[in-house]
VEXTI-797180 format. One record per residue (C-alpha): residue number from 1; residue in one letter; y negated, z negated, x negated. Coordinates in nm, 4 decimals. Example, Ala and Ser with C-alpha at 12.3 -4.5 7.8 and 13.67 -1.06 7.14 Angstrom:
rec seq 1	type A	v 0.4500	w -0.7800	u -1.2300
rec seq 2	type S	v 0.1060	w -0.7140	u -1.3670
This chain:
rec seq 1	type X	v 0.0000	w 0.0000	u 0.0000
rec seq 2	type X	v -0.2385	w -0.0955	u -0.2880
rec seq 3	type X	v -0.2122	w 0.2503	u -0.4263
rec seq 4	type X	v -0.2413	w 0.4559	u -0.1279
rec seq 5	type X	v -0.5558	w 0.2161	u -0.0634
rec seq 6	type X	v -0.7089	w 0.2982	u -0.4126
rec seq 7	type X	v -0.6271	w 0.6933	u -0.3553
rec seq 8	type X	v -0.7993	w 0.6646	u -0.0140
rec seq 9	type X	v -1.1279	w 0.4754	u -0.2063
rec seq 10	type X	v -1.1714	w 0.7485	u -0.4980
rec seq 11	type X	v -1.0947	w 1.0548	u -0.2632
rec seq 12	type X	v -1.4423	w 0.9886	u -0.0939
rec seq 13	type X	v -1.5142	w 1.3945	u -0.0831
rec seq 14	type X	v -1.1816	w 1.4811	u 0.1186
rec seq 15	type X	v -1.1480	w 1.2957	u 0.4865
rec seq 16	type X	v -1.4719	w 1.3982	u 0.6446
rec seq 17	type X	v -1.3972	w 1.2880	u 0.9137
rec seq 18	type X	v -1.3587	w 0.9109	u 0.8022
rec seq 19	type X	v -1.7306	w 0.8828	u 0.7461
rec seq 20	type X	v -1.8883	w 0.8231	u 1.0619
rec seq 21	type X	v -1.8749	w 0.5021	u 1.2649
rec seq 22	type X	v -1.6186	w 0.6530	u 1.5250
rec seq 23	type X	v -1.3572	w 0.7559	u 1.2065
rec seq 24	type X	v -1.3837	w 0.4078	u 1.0782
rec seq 25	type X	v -1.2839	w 0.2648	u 1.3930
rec seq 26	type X	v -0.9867	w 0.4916	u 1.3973
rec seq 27	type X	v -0.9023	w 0.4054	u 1.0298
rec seq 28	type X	v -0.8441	w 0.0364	u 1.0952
rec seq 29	type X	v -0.6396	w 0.1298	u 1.4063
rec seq 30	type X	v -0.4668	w 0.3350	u 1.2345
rec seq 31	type X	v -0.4505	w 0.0758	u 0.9452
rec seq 32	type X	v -0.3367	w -0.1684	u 1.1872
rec seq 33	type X	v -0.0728	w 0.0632	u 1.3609
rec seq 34	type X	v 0.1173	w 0.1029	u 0.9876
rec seq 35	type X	v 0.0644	w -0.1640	u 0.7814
rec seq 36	type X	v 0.0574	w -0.5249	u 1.0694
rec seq 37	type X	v 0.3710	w -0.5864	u 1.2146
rec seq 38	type X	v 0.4110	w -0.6429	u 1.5634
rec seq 39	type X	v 0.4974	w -0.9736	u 1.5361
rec seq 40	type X	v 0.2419	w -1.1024	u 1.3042
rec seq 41	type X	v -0.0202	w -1.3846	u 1.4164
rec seq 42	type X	v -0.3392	w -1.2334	u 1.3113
rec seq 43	type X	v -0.6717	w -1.3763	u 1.2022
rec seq 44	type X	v -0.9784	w -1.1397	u 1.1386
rec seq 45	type X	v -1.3216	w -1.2238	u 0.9814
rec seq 46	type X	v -1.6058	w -0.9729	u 1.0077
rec seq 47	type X	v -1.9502	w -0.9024	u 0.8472
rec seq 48	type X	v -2.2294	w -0.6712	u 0.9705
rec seq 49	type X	v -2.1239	w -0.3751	u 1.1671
rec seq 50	type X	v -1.7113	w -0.4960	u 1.0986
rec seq 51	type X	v -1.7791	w -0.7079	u 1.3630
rec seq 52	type X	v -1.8507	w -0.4012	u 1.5995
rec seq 53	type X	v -1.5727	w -0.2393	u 1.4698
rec seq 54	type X	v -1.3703	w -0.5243	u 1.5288
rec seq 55	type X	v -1.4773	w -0.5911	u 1.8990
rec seq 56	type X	v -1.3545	w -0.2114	u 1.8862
rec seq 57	type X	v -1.0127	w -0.3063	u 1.7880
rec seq 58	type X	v -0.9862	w -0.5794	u 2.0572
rec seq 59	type X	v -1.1542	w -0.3686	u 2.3535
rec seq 60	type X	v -0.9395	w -0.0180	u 2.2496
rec seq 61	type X	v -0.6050	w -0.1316	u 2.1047
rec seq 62	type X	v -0.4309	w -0.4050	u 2.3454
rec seq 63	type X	v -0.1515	w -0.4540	u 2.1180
rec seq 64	type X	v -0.3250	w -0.5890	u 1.8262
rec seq 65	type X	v -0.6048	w -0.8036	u 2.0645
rec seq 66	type X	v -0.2670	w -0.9549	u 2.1516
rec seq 67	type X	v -0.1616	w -1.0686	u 1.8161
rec seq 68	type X	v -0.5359	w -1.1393	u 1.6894
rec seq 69	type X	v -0.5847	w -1.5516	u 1.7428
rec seq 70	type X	v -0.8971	w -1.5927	u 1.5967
rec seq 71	type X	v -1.2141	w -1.4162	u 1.4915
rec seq 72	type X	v -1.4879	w -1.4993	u 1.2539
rec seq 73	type X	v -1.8187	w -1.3081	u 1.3046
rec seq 74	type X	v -1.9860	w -1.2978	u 1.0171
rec seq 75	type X	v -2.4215	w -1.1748	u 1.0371
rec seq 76	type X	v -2.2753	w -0.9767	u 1.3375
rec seq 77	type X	v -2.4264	w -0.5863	u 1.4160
rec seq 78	type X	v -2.3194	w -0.5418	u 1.7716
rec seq 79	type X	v -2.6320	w -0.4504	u 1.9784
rec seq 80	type X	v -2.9721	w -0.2200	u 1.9421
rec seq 81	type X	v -2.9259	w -0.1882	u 1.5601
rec seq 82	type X	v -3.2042	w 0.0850	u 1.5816
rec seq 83	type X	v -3.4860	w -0.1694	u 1.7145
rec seq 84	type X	v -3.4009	w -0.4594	u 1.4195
rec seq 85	type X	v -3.6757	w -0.5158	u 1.1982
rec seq 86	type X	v -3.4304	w -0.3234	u 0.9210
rec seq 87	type X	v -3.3267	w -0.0723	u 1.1709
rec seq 88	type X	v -3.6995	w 0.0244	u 1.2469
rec seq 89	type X	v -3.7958	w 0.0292	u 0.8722
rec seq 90	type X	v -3.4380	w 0.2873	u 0.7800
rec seq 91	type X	v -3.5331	w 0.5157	u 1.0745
rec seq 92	type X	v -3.8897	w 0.5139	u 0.9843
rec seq 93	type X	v -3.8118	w 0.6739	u 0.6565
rec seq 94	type X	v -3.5693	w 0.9004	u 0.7807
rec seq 95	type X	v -3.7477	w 1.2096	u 0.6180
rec seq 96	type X	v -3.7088	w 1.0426	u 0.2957
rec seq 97	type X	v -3.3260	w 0.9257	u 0.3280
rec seq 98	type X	v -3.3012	w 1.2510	u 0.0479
rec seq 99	type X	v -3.4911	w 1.0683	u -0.2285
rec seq 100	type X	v -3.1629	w 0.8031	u -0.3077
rec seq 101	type X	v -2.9210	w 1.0926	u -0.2881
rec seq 102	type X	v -3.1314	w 1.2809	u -0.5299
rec seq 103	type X	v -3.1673	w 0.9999	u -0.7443
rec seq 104	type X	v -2.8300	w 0.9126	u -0.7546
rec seq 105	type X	v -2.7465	w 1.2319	u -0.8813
rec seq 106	type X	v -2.8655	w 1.1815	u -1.2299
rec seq 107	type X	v -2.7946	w 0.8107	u -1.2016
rec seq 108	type X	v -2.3940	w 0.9411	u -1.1437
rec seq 109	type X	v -2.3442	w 1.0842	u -1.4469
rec seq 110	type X	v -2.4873	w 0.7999	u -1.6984
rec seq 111	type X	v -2.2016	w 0.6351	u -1.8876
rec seq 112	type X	v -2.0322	w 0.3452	u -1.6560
rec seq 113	type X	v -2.1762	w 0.1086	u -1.9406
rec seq 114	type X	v -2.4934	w 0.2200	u -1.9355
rec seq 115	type X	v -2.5335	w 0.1917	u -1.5084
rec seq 116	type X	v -2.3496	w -0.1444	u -1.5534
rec seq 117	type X	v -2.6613	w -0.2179	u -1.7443
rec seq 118	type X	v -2.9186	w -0.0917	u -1.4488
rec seq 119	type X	v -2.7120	w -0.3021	u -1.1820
rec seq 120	type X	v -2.7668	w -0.5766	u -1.4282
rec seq 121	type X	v -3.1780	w -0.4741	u -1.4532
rec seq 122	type X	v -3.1919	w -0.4153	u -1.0679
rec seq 123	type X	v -3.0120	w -0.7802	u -0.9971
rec seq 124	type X	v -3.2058	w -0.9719	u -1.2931
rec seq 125	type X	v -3.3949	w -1.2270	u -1.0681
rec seq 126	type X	v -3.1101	w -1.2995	u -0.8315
rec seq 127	type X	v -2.8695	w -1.6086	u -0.9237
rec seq 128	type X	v -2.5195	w -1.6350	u -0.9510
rec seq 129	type X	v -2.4831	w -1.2600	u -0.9066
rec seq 130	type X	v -2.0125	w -1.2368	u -0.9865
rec seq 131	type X	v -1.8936	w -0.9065	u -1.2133
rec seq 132	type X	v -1.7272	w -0.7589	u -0.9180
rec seq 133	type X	v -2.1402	w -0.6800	u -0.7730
rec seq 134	type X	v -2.2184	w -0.4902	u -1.0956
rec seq 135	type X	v -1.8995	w -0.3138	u -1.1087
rec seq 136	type X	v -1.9542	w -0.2081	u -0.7577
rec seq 137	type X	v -2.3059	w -0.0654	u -0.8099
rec seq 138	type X	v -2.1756	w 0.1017	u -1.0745
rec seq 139	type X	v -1.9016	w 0.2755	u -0.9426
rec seq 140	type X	v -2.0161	w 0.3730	u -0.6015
rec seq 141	type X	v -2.4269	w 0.4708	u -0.7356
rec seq 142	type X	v -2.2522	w 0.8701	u -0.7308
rec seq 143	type X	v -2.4654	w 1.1488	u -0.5004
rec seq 144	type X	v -2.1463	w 1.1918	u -0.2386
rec seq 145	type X	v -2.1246	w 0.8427	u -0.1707
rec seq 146	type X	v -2.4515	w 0.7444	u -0.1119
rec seq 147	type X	v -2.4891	w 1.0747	u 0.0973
rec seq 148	type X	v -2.1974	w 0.8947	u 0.3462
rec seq 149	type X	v -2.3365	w 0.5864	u 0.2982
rec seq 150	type X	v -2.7148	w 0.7310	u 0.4014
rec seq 151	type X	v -2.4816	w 0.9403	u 0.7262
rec seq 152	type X	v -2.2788	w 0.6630	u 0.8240
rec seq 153	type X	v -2.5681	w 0.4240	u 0.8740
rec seq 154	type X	v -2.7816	w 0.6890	u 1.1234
rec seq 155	type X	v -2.4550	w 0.6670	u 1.3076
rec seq 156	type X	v -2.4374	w 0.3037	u 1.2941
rec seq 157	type X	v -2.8568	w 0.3210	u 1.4200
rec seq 158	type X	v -2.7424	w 0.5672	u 1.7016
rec seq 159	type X	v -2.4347	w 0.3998	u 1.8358
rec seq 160	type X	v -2.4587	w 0.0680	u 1.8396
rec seq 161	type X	v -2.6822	w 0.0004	u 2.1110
rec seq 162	type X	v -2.5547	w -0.1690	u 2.4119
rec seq 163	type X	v -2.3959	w -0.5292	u 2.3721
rec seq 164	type X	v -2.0901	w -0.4825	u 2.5087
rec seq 165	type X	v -2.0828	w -0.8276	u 2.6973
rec seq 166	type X	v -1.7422	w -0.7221	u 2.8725
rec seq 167	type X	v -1.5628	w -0.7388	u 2.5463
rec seq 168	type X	v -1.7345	w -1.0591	u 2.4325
rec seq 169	type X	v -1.6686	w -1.3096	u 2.7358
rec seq 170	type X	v -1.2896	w -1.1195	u 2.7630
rec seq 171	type X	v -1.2393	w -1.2724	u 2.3853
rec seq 172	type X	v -1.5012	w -1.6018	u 2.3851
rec seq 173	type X	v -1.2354	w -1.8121	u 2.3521
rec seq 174	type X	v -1.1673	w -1.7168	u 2.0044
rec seq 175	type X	v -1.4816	w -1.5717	u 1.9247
rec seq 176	type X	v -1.6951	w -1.7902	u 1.6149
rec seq 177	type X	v -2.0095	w -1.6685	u 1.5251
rec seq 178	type X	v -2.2255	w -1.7359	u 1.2441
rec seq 179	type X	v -2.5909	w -1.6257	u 1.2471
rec seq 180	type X	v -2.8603	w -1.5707	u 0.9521
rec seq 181	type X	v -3.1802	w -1.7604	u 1.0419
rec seq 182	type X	v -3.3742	w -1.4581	u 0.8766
rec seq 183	type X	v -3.1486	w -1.1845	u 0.8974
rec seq 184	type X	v -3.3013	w -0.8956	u 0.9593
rec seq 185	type X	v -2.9954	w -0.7111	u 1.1023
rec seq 186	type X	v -2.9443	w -0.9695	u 1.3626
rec seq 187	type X	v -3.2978	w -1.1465	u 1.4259
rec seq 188	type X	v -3.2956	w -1.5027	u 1.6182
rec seq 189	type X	v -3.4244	w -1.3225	u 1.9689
rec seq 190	type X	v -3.0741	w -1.1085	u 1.9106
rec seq 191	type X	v -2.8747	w -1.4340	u 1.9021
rec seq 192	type X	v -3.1027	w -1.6118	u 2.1776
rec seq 193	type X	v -3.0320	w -1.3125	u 2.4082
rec seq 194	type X	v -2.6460	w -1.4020	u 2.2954
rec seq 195	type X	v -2.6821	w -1.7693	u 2.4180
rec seq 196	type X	v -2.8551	w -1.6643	u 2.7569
rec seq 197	type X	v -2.5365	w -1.4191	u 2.8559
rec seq 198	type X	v -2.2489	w -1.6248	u 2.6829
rec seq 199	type X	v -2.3521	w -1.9657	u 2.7058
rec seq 200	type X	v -1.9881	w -2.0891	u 2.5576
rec seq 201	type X	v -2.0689	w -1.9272	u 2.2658
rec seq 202	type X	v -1.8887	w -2.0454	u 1.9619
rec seq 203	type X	v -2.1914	w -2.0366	u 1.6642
rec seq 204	type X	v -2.3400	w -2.1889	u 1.3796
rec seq 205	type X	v -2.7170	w -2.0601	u 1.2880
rec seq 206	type X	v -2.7116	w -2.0725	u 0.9012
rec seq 207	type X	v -2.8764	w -2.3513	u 0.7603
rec seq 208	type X	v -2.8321	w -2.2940	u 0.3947
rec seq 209	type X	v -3.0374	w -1.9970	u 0.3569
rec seq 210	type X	v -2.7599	w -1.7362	u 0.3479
rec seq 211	type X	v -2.8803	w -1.3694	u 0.3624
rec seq 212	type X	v -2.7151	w -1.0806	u 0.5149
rec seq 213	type X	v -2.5716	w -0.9294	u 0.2477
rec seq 214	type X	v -2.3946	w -1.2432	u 0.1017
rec seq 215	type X	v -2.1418	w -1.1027	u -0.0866
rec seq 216	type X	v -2.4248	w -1.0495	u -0.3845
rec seq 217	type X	v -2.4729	w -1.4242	u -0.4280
rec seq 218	type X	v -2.3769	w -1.6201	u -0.2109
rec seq 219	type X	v -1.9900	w -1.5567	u -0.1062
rec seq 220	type X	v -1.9061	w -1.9502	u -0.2622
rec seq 221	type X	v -2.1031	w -2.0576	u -0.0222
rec seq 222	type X	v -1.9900	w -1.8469	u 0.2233
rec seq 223	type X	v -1.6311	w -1.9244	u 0.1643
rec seq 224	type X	v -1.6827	w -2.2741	u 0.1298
rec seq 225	type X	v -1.8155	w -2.2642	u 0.5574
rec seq 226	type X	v -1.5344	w -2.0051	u 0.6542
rec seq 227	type X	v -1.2442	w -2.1619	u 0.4606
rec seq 228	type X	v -1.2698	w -2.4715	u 0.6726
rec seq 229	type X	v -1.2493	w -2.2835	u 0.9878
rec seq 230	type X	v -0.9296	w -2.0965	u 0.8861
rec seq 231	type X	v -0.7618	w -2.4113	u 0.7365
rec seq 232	type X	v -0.7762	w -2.5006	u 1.1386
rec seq 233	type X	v -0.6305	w -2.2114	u 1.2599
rec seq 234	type X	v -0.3683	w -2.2492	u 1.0531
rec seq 235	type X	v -0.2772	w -2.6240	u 1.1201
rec seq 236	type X	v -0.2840	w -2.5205	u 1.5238
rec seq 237	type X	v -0.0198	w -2.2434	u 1.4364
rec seq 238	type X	v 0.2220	w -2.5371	u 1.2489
rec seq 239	type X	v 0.2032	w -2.7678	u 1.5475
């Protein structure tokens, strides 16, 4: 599985149809579908628009929603992504979305050492940035990928709209959310609106100053609030 996985992450020209929000949704069905047994108990933690993609699973694949016992929803992206304060700013610029797939271009074809050192530049003031981050930059700052990246986002801005509430209160019971205070993807009216519709809302607002993205400095933290939550999933299974 680890290999096919690998192939599937370095063949990012072939698959075209992967690359949109609607073929990523069908790749973890179809992920599911091959590689989850039947049988298996099934716990799934989200961040950003996996959590739409995840309500998704659970709405289109009744299966798998009946194996899933728990879900984490991590900075969730599952209503009017177009009118967050980040949404507005990326669709403002769309006639310059361009200028990062040009720049990438020349960027590409440094030596990996030498954009290892520019991930290092462009993350200098942020603490406790792990390898992994830098070798990440490094590896995916290539013209293709950043063209998908750029495509799969105005899909993300043009589909995820309406909060599909039927989906939510059909899985509140093992629904946890966990909100940014400042996150720009998900801004505190979002989550009040949340509240208002689902008022037995699982949630914690964040009060350690998390940001969206917190796989670039923060995923301790992250894991140290998450673990926790698992650890009692797990003990409920054993009894």
């Amino acid at each position: 599985m680890t290999m096919r996985l690998l192939i599937c992450l370095n063949c990012h020209t072939d698959y075209p149809e992967l690359y949109s929000l609607e073929g990523q949704i069908n790749h973890k069905m179809s992920f599911v579908k091959m590689y989850i047994p039947q049988h298996v108990k099934v716990v799934l933690i989200g961040h950003s628009i996996g959590c739409h993609i995840i309500l998704q699973l659970l709405k289109r694949d009744a299966q798998f929603s009946s194996q899933v016992i728990k879900v984490h929803m991590l900075f969730p992206t599952i209503e009017r992504m177009r009118e967050t304060p980040n949404g507005k700013f990326f669709t403002s610029v769309e006639c310059l979305h361009w200028v990062p797939m040009v720049m990438s271009w020349p960027i590409g074809i440094l030596p990996y050492d030498f954009r290892y050192f520019l991930a290092k530049i462009y993350l200098f003031f942020r603490p406790n940035v792990p390898k992994c981050i830098y070798k990440g930059i490094s590896s995916l700052v290539q013209k293709s990928i950043v063209e998908k990246s750029i495509n799969m986002a105005m899909c993300e801005m043009d589909q995820v709209y309406e909060l599909d509430v039927t989906t939510l209160e059909e899985n509140l019971n093992r629904l946890w959310f966990y909100f940014g205070l400042t996150d720009s993807w998900c801004p505190m009216d979002y989550v009040e609106n949340l509240k208002t519709l689902l008022p037995n809302l699982k949630y914690v607002i964040c009060s350690k100053g998390i940001e969206h993205a917190f796989v670039i400095s923060d995923s301790n933290t992250m894991a140290s609030i998450i673990v926790p939550e698992c650890v009692d999933v797990f003990k409920m299974l054993e009894q």
